[in-house]
Backbone as a printed PyTorch tensor [residue, N CA C, xyz], in Angstrom:
tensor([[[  3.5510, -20.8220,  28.4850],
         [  2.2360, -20.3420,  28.1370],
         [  1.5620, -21.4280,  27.2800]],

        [[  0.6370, -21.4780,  27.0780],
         [ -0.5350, -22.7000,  26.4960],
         [ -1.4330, -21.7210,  25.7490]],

        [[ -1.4970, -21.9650,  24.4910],
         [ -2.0830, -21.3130,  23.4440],
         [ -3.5250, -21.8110,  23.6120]],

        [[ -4.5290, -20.4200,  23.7930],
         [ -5.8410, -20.9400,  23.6470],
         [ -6.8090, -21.4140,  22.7670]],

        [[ -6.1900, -21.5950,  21.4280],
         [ -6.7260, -22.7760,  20.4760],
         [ -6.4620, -24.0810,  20.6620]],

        [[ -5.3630, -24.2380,  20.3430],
         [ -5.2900, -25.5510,  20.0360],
         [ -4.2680, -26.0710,  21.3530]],

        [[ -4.1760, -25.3860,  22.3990],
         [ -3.1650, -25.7670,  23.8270],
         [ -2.2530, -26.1830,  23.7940]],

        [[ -1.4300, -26.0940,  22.4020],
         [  0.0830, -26.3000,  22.6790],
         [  0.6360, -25.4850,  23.3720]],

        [[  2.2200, -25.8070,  24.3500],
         [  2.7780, -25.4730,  24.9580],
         [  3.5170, -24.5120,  24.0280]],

        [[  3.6300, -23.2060,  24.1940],
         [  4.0640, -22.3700,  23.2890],
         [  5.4620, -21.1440,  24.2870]],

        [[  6.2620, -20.4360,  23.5330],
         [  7.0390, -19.6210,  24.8270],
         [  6.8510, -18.2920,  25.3630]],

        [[  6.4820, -17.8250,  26.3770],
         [  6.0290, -17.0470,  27.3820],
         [  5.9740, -15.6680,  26.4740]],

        [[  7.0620, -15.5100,  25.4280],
         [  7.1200, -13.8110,  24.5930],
         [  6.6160, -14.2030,  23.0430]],

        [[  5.7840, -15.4140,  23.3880],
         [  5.5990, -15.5190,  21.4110],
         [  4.7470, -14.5980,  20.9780]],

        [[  4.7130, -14.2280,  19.7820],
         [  3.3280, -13.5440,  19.6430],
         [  2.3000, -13.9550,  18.7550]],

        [[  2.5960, -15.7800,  17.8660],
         [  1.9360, -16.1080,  17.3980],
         [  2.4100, -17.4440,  17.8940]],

        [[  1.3220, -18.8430,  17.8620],
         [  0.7820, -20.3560,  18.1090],
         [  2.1360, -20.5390,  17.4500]],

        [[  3.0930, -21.5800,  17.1090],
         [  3.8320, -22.0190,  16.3150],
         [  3.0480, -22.6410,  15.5380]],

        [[  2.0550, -23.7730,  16.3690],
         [  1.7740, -24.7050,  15.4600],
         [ -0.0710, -24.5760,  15.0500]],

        [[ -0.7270, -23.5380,  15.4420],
         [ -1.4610, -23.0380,  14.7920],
         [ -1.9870, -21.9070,  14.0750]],

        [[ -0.6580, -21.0270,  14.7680],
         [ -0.7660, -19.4400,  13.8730],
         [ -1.6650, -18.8460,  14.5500]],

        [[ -2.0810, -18.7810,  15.9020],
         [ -3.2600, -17.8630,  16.5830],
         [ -2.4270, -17.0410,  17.3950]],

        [[ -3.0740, -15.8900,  16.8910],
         [ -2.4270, -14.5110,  17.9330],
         [ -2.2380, -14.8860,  19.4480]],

        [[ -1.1480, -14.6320,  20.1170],
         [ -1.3630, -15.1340,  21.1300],
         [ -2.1040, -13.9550,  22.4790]],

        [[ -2.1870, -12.7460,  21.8930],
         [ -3.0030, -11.3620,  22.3240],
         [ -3.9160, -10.8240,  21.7500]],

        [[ -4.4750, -10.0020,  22.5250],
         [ -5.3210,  -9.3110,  21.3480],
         [ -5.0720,  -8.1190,  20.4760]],

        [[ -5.1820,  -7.3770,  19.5460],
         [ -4.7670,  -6.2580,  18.9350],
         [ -5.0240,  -5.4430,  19.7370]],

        [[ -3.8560,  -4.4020,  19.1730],
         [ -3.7380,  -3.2790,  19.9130],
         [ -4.6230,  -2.3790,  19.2750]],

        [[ -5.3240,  -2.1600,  18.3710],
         [ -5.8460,  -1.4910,  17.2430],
         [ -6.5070,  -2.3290,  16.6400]],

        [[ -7.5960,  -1.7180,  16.0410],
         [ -9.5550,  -2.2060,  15.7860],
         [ -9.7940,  -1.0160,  14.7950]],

        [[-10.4110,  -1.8660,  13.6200],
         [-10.6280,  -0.9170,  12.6910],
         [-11.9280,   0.2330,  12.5080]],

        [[-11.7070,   1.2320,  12.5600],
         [-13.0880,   2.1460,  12.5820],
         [-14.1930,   1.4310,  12.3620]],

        [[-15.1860,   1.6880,  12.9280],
         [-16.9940,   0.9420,  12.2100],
         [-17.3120,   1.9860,  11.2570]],

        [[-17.9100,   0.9590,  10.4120],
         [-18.7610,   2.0140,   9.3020],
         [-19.8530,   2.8220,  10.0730]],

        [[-19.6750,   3.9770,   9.8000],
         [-21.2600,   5.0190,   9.9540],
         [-22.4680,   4.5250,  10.0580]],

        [[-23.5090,   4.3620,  11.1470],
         [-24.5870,   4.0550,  10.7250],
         [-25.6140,   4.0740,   9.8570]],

        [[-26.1890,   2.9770,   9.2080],
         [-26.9040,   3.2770,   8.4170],
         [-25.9610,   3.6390,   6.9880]],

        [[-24.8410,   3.0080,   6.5680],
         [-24.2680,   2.8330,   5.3350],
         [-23.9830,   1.5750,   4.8070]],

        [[-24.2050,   1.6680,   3.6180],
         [-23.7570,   0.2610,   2.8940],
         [-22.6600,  -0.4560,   3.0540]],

        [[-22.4480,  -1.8600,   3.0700],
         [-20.9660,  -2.1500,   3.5780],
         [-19.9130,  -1.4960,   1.9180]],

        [[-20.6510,  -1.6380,   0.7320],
         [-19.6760,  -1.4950,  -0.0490],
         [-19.6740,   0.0200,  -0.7060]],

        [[-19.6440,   0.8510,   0.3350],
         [-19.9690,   2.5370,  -0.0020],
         [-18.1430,   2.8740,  -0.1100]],

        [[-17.2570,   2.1080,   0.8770],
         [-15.6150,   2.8070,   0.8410],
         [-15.3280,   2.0710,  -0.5320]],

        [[-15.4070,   0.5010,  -0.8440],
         [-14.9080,  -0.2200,  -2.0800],
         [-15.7300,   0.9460,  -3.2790]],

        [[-16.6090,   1.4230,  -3.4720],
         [-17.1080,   2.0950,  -4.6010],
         [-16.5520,   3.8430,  -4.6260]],

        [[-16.5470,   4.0890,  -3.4140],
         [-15.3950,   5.4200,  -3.1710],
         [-13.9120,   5.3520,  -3.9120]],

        [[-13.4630,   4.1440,  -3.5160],
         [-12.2290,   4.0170,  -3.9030],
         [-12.0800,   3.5920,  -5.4140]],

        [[-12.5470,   2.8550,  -5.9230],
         [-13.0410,   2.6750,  -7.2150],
         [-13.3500,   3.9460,  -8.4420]],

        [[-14.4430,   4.5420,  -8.1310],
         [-14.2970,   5.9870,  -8.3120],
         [-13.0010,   7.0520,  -8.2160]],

        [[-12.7790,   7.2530,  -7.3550],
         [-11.7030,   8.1330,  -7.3410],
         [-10.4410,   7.1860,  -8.0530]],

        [[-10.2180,   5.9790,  -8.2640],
         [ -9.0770,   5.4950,  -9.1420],
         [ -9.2220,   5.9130, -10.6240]],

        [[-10.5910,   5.7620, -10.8980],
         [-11.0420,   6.1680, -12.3890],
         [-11.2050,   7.8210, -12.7130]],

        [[-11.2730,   8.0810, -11.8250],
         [-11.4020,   9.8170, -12.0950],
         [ -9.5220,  10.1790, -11.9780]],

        [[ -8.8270,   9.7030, -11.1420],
         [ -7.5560,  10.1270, -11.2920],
         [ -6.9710,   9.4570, -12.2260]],

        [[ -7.3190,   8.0660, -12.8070],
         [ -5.8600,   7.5480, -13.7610],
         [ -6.3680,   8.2650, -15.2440]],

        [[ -7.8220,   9.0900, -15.3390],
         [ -8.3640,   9.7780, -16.5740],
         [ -7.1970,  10.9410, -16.9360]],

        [[ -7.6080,  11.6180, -15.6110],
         [ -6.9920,  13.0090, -15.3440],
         [ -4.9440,  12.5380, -15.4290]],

        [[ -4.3870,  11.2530, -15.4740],
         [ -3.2500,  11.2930, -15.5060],
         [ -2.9310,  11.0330, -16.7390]],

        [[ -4.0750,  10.4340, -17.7710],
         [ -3.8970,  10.1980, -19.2650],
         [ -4.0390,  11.4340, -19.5300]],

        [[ -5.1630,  12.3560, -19.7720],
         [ -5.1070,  13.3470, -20.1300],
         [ -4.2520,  13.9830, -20.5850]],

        [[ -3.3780,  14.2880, -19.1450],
         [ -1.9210,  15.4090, -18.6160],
         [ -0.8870,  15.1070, -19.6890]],

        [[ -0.4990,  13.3010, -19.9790],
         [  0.2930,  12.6860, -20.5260],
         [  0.0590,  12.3430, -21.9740]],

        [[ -1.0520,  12.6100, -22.3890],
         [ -1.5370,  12.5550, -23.9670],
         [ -0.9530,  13.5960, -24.5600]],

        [[ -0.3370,  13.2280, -25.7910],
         [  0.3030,  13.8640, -26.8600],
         [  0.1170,  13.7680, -28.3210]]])
């Protein structure tokens, strides 16, 4: 097989370039699209949030 970056001769079951590290397939799996019409950084500020609302609620529990 011949890797379609950089065309080294590579072996027929690889699944990555040796000598450039390119997938030699495509993924099997593709990550959800964001919702139309949302901000790209609406999940990073979701997640952010909910870290600060739970590590509060775990001081709380653990305050003595």
């Amino acid at each position: 097989m011949i890797c379609k970056t950089c065309g080294t001769e590579i072996a027929d079951k690889a699944i990555v370039c040796y000598r450039c590290g390119a997938a030699t397939a495509e993924p099997r799996r593709h990550p959800p699209a964001a919702p139309a019409g949302w901000p790209r950084g609406v999940g990073f500020a979701a997640v952010a949030v909910t870290t600060v609302v739970v590590s509060r609620a775990i001081r709380r529990r653990f305050r003595r």
